[in-house]
C-alpha positions in Angstrom: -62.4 195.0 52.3 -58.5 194.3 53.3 -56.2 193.7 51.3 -56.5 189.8 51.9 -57.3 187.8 48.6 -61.1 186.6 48.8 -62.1 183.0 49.3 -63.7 180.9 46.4 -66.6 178.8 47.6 -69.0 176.9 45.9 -72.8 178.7 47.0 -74.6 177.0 49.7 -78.0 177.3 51.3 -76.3 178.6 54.0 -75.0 181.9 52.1 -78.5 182.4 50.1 -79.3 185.1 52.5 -76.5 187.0 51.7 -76.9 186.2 48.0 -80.7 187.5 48.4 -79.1 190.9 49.8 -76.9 191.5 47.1 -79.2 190.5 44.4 -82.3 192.7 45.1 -79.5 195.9 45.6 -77.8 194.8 42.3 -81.3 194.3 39.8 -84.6 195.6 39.3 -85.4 192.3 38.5 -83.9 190.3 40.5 -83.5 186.2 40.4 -85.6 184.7 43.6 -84.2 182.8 46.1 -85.6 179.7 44.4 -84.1 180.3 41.3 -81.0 180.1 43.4 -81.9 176.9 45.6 -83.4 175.3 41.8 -79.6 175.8 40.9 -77.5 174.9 43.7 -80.4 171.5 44.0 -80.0 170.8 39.8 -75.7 170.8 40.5 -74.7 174.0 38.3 -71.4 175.3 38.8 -72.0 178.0 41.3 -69.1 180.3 43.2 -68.9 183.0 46.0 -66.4 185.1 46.7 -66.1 185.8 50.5 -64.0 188.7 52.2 -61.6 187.0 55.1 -64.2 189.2 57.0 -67.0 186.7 55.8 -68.7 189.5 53.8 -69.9 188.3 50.0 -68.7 190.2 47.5 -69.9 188.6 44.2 -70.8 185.3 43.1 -71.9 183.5 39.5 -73.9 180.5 38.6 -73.4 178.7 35.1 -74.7 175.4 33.5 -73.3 172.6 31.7 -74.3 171.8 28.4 -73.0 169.5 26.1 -69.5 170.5 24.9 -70.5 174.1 26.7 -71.2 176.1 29.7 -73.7 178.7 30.0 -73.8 181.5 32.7 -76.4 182.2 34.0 -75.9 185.2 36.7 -72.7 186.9 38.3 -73.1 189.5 40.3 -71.1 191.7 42.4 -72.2 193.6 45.6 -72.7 197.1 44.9 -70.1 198.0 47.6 -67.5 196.1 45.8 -67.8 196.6 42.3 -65.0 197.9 39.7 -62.8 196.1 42.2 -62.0 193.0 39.1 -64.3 190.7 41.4 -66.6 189.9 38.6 -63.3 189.3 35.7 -62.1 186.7 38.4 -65.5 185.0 38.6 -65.4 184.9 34.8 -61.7 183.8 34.1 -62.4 181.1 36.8 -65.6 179.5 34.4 -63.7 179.7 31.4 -60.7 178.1 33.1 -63.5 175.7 34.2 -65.1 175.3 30.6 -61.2 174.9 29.3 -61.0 172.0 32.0 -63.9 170.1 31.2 -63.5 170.5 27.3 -65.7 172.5 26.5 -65.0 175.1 23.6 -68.1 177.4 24.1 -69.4 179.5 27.1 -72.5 181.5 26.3 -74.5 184.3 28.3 -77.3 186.6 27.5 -77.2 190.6 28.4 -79.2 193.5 28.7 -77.9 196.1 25.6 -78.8 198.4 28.3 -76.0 197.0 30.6 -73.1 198.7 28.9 -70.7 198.0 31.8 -71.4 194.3 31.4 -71.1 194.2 28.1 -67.7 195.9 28.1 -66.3 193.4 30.3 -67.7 190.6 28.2 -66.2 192.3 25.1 -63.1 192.6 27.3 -63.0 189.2 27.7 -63.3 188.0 23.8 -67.1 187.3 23.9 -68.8 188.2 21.0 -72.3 189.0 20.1 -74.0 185.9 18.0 -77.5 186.6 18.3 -80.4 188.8 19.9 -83.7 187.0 21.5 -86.2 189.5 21.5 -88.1 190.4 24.4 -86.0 188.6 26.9 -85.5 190.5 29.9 -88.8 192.7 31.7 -88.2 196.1 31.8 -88.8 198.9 34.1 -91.6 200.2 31.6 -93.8 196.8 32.1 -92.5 195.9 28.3 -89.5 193.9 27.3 -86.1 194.2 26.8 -83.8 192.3 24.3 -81.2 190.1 25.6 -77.8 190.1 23.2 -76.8 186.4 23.1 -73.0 186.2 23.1 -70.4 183.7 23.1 -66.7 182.8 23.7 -64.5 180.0 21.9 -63.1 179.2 25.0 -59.1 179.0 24.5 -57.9 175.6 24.3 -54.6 176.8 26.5 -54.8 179.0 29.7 -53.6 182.6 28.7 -54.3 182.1 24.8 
């Protein structure tokens, strides 16, 4: 990747194949191209970050709710992680959330996904809740998703 900012786009049929390449690398359980199309068809907020080279590098999809937004995936490529790729996608949705009024953004993680959850932490999210059984697990049993949340700051910065 140069050293040229990324472009912000908003997903697109058109990108899902790259999507689908990064997605199956990045999870052992990874969305399916429907879940994507389902999202980008139902109008979530979705973003991709493309290289001036046209490669994708990460992208996010979240959903409005009322007087919140929920995200629901963002992902970085394998190549380009630990670059701050997936701290823009996220300071971009709560500048989005603080746009459109809404003081909550929620998410559900893995415990197991300690990298994740130190960016969220990072952040200011904090752990409200656990659903049990969430997420399937390599062992064909189930993993708990930790169910945090952010008061989204009322002034950019704060």
């Amino acid at each position: 990747m140069s050293g040229d900012a990324p472009t912000l786009l908003p997903m697109a049929v058109q990108l899902l194949d790259a999507v689908m390449g990064i997605e199956v690398r990045a999870y052992s359980f990874p969305w399916s191209r429907a879940n994507f199309v389902d999202s980008i068809a139902a109008g979530h907020l979705t973003h991709c970050l493309v290289a001036p080279d046209g490669e994708l590098l990460a992208y996010q999809v979240a959903m409005a709710g009322f007087e919140e937004w929920h995200l629901l995936n963002v992902t970085v490529s394998p190549a380009h992680q630990g670059r701050g790729l997936a701290t823009q996608l996220l300071r971009r949705l709560i500048a989005h959330a603080r746009c459109t009024g809404a003081p909550w953004l929620w998410l559900e993680v893995r415990p197991s996904n300690v990298r994740a959850r130190r960016l969220y932490a990072h952040l200011g999210f904090e752990q409200v809740g656990v659903r049990k059984g969430y997420y399937p697990d390599a062992h064909g049993q189930r993993e708990d998703a930790l169910v945090l949340r952010l008061a989204v700051p009322l002034e950019e910065g704060a």
